[in-house]
C-alpha positions as CSV (number, residue, x, y, z in Angstrom):
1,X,-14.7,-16.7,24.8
2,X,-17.2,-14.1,22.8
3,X,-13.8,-12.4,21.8
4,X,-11.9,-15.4,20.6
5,X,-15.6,-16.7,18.3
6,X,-15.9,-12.9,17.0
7,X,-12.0,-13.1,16.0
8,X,-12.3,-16.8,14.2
9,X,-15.7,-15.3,12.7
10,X,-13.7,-12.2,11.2
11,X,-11.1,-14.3,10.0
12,X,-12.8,-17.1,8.3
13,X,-14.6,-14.1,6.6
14,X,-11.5,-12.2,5.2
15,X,-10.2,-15.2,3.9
16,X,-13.8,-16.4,2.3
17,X,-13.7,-13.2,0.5
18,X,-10.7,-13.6,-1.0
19,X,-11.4,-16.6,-2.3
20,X,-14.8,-15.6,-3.7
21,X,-12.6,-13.0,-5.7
22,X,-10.0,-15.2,-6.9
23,X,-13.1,-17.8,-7.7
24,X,-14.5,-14.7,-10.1
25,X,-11.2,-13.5,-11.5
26,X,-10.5,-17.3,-12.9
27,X,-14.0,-18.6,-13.8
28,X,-14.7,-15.1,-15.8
29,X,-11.1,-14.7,-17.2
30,X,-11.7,-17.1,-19.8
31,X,-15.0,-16.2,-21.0
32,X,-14.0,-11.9,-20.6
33,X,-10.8,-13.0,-23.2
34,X,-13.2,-14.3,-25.8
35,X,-15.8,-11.2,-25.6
36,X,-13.0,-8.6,-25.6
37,X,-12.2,-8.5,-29.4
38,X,-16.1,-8.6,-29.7
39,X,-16.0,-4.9,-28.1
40,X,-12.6,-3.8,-28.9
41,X,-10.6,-4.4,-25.6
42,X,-7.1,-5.7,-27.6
43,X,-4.2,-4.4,-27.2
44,X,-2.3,-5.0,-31.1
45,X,1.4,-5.1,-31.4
46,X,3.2,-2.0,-32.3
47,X,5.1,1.3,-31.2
48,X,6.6,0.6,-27.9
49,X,4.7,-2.5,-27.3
50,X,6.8,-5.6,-27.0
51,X,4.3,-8.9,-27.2
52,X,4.2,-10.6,-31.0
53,X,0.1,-11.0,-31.3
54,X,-3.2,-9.1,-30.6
55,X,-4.0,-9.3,-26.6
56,X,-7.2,-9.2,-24.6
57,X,-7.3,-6.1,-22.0
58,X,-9.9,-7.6,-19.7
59,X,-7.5,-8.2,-16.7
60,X,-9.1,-4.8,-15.2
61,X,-12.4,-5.9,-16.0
62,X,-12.4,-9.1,-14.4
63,X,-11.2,-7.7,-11.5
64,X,-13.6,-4.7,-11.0
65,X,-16.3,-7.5,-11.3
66,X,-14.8,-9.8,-9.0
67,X,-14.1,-7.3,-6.2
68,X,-17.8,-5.2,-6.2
69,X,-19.3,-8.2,-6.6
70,X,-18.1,-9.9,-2.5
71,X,-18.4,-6.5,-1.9
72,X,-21.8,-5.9,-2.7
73,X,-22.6,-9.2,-1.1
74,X,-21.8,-7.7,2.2
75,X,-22.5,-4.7,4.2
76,X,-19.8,-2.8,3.2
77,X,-21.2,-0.4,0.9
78,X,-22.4,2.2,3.3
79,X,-19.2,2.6,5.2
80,X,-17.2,3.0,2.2
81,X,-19.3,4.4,-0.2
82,X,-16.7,6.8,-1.9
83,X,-13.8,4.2,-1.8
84,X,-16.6,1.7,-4.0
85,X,-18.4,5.0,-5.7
86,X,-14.6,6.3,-6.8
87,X,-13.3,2.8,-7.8
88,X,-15.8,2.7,-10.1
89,X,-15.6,5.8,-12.0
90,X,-11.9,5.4,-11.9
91,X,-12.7,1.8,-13.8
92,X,-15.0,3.3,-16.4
93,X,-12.0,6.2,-17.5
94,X,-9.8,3.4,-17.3
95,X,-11.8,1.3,-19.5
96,X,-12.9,4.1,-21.7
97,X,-8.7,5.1,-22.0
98,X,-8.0,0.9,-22.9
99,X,-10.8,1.4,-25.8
100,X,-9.8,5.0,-26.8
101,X,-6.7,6.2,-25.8
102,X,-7.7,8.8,-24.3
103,X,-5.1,12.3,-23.9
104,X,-3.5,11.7,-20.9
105,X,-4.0,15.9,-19.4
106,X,-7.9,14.5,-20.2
107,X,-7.3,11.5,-18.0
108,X,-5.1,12.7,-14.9
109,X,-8.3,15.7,-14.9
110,X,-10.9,13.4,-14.9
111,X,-8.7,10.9,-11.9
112,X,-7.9,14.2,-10.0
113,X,-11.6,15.2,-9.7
114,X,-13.5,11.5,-8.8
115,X,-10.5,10.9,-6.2
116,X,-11.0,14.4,-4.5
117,X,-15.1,13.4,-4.7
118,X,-14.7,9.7,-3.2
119,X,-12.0,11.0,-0.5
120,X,-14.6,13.6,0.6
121,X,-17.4,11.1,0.7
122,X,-15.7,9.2,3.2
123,X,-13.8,11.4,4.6
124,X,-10.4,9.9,4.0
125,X,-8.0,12.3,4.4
126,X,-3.8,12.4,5.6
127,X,-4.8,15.0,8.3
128,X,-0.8,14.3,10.0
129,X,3.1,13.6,8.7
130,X,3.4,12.5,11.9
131,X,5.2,13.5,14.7
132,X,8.1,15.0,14.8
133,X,9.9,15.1,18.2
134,X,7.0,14.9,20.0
135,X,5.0,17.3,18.0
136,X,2.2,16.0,15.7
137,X,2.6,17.7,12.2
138,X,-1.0,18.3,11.6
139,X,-1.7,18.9,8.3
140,X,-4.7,21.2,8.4
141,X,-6.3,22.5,5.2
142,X,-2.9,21.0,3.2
143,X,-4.3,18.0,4.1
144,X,-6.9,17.9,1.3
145,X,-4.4,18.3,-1.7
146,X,-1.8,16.7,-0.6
147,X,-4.0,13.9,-0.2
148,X,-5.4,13.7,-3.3
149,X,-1.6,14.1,-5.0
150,X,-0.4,11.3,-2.6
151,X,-3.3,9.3,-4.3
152,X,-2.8,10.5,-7.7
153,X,0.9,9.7,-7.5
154,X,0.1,5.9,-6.4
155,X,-2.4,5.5,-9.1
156,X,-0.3,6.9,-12.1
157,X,3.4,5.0,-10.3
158,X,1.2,1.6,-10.9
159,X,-0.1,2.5,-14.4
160,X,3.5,3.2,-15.4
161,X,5.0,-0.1,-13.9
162,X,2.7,-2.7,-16.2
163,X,4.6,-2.9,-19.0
164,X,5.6,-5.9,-18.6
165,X,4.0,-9.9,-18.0
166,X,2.9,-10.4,-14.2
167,X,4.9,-7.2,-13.5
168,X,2.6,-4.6,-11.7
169,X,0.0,-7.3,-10.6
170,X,2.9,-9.1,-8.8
171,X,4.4,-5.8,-6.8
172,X,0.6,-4.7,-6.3
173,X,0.4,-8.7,-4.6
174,X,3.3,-7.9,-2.8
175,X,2.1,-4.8,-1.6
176,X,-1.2,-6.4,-0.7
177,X,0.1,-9.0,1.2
178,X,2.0,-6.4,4.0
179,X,-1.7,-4.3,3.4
180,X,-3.7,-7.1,4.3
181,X,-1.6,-7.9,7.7
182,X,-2.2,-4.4,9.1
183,X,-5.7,-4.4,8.0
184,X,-5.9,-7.2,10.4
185,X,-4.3,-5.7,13.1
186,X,-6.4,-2.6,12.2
187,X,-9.9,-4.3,13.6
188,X,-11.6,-2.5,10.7
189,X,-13.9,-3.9,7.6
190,X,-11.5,-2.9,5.7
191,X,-9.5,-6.4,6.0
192,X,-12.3,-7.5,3.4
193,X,-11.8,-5.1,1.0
194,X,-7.8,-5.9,0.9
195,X,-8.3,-9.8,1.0
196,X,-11.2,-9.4,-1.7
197,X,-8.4,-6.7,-3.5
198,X,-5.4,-9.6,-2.9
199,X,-7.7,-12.6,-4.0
200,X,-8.9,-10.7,-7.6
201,X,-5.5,-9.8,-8.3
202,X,-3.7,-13.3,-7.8
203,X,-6.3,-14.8,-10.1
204,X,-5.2,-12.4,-13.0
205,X,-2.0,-13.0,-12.0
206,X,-1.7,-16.7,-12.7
207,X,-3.1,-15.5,-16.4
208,X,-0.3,-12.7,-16.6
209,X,2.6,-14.2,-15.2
210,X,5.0,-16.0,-17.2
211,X,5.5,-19.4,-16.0
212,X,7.6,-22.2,-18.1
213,X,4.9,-23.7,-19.2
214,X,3.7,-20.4,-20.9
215,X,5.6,-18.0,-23.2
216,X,3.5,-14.8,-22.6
217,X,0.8,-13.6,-20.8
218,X,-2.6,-14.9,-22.1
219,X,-4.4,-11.4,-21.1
220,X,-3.3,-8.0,-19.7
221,X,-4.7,-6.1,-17.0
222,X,-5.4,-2.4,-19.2
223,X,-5.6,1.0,-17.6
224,X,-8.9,-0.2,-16.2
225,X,-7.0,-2.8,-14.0
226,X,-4.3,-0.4,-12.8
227,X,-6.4,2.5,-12.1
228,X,-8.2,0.9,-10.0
229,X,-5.8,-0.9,-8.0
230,X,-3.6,2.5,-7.7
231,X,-6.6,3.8,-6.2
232,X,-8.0,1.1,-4.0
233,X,-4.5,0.3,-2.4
234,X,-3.6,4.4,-1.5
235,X,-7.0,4.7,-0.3
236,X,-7.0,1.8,2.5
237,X,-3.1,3.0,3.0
238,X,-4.5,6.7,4.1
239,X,-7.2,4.9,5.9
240,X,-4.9,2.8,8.0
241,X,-3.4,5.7,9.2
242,X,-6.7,7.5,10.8
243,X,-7.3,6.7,14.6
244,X,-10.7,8.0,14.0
245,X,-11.0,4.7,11.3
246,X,-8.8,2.3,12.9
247,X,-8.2,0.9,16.6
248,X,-4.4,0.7,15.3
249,X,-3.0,3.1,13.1
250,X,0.1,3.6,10.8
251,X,2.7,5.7,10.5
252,X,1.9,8.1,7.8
253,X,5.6,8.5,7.1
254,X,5.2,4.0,6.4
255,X,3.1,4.8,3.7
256,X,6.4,5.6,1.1
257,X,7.5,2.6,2.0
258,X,4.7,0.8,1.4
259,X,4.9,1.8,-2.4
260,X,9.0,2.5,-2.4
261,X,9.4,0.6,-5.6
262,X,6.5,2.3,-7.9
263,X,7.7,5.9,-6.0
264,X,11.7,5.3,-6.5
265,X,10.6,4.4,-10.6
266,X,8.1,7.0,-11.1
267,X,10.0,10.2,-9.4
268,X,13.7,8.9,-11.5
269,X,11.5,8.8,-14.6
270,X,10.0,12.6,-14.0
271,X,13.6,13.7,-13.0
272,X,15.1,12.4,-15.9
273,X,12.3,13.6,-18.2
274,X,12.2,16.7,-16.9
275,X,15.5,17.7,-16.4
276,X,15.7,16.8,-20.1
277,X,12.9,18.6,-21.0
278,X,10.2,16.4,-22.3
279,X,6.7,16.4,-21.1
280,X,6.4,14.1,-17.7
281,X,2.8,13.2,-19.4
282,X,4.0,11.5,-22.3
283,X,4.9,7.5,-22.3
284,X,8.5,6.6,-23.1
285,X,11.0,3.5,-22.7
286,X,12.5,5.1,-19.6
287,X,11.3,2.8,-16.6
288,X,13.5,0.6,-14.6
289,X,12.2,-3.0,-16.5
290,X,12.5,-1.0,-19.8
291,X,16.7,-0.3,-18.5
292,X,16.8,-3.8,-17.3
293,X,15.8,-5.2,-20.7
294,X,18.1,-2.8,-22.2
295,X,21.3,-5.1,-20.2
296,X,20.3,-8.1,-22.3
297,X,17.8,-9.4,-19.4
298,X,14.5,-12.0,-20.4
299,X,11.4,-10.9,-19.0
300,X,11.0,-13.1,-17.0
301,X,14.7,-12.3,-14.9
302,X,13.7,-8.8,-15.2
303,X,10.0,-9.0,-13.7
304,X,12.0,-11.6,-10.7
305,X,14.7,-8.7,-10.5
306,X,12.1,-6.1,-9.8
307,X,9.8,-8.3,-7.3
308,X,13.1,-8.6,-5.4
309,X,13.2,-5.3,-5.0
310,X,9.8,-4.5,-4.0
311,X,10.0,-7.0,-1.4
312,X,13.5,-5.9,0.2
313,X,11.9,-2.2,0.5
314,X,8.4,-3.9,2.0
315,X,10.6,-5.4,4.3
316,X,13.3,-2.5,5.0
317,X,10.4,-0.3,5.4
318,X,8.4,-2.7,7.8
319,X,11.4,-3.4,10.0
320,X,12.1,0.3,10.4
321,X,8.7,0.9,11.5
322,X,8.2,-2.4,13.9
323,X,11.8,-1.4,15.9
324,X,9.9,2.6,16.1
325,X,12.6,4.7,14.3
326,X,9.8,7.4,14.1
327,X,8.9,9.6,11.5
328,X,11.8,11.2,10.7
329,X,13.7,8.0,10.8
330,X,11.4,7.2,8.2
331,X,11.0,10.0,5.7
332,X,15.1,10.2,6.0
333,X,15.7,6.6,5.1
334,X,13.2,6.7,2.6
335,X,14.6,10.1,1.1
336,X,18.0,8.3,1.2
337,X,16.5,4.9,-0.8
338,X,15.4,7.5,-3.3
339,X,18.8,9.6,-3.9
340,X,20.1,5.6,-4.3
341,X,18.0,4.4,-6.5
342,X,18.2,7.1,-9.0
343,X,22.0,7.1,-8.7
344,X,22.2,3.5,-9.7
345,X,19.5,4.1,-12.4
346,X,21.7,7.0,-14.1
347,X,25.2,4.7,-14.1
348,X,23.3,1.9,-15.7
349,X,22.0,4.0,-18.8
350,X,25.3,5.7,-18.4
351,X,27.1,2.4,-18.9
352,X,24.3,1.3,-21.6
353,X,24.8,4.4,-23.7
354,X,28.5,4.1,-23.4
355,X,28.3,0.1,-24.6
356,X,25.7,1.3,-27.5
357,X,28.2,3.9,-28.5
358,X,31.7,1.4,-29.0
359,X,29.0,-1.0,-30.7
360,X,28.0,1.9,-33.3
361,X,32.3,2.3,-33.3
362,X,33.1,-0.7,-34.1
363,X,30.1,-1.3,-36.9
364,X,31.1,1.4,-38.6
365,X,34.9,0.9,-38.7
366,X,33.9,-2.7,-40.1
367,X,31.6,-0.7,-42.7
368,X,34.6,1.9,-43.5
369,X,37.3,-1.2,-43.4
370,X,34.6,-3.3,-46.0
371,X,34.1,-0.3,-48.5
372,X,38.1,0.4,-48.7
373,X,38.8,-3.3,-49.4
């Protein structure tokens, strides 16, 4: 009986702080939009930037406030002190890159250092790739940058994917939704954090998403947002996966497929780029909605396109692991989603380069046929 009141308790809480958030997130959204050009947080049209009129970048904002403050509300705070401590500095770069753009060497420095300091804190670490016909792959001292590159990866494969309406807050929802069931099952605290994470970001959602009754997105979510969300969802990943954390753990090798789609985007863009030699630092029109939009797709059939896809590798991933293919099962079905991806990537721009190409044919034979008449 004490078991099935603590276990109605838990729940009722989980869900009350995700509600709190989403509360936050949609009473503050409006009064964060009409402060931001106040302080400087717009994003303008211009350069690579597709939306018509000036834009608030208080998404992230609203967010951070939302989340720290159910968080701060509860007794969180000393158990996961450098996931809070880190989320927070991570915020402020974030913020200080939406207001002034800063070099991105300058900013991957300044995420590598305060995500190796908050790991530490807590102790956070991947300390096993799992096991491997019966032998656990312990990590030893690799575990402590490969770690931090796992979580540097996340954060920057999230960044890259908002670049268009409702699109990285609705895979991150996606994500959090499968995060939030094993934090459950987990019988950890850190079921709060992802319902108070999954809460935040479905309030900025409805303001980002483009429904029929709304052309664009009234308000974007800015570095600050995505940072912090990259962070927050790797951390409680690598978390999930320590039995010294958690009364049941993941499968480290799960964790790819927990963030296929932002992984499959962001290694094809770095493959492409450098195979072609350009910097892997530099922003470009090279992601998989950018290609999409390129076929003659809306936004809104693009951003649908791509939640499909998120969700049939969630679920690919989750059934692998739930009918115990293992870790190698795992990492080799991931690796092969990878190779996939990127070939399908590569014959679309193919194709599109090949359809740009007759278009500039035909043009100029019309130009040459025009001048000779």
């Amino acid at each position: 009986m004490e078991n099935l009141l603590e276990d109605i308790t838990d729940h009722v809480l989980f869900q009350a702080e995700g509600m709190i958030a989403l509360i936050l997130v949609l009473a503050g959204l409006p009064i964060l939009r009409r402060i931001a050009p106040k302080v400087g947080l717009v994003d303008h049209p211009g350069g690579r930037k597709r939306q018509c009129t000036p834009t608030p970048l208080v998404g992230g904002i609203a967010i951070f406030l939302a989340v720290t403050t159910t968080l701060f509300t509860s007794t969180l705070f000393s158990e996961f002190k450098g996931l809070i401590l880190g989320a927070s500095a991570l915020f402020v770069v974030g913020l200080l890159d939406d207001r002034y753009d800063l070099q991105a060497k300058l900013r991957f420095v300044l995420q590598a250092i305060i995500v190796s300091t908050a790991l530490s804190i807590d102790g956070v670490w991947l300390s096993s790739m799992g096991s491997l016909a019966g032998v656990d792959l312990k990590l030893g001292i690799l575990q402590f940058p490969i770690t931090v590159l796992a979580v540097l990866g996340v954060i920057n494969a999230i960044n890259m994917l908002d670049g268009l309406d409702g699109l990285a807050s609705g895979v991150v929802m996606l994500t959090l939704f499968f995060i939030l069931g094993f934090s459950v099952e987990s019988g950890s605290e850190i079921v709060l954090i992802s319902s108070s994470l999954l809460g935040a970001t479905l309030g900025f959602w409805l303001y980002n998403y483009r429904f029929r009754w709304r052309k664009r997105a009234s308000v974007y979510m800015g570095d600050s947002g995505t940072i912090l969300l990259g962070f927050s969802l790797s951390y409680i990943a690598v978390y999930l996966t320590l039995p010294q954390k958690t009364t049941n753990t993941l499968e480290p090798a799960y964790l790819l497929w927990l963030f296929a789609l932002p992984l499959w985007d962001i290694t094809t863009v770095l493959f492409k780029r450098i195979k072609s030699g350009r910097s892997p630092f530099l922003a470009g029109r090279d992601h998989i909605h950018h290609i999409l939009l390129n076929h003659e797709l809306s936004v809104r059939q693009t951003v649908l396109l791509i939640y499909g896809a998120t969700l049939l590798g969630l679920s690919l991933g989750t059934s692998l692991y739930y009918f115990k293919f293992g870790s190698i099962g795992l990492y080799l079905s991931f690796i092969a989603s990878l190779l996939f991806y990127i070939k399908v990537i590569l014959r679309f721009e193919q194709k599109l380069s090949a359809e740009v190409i007759e278009l500039n044919i035909a043009r100029n034979k019309k130009e040459n046929q025009r001048q000779n008449s």
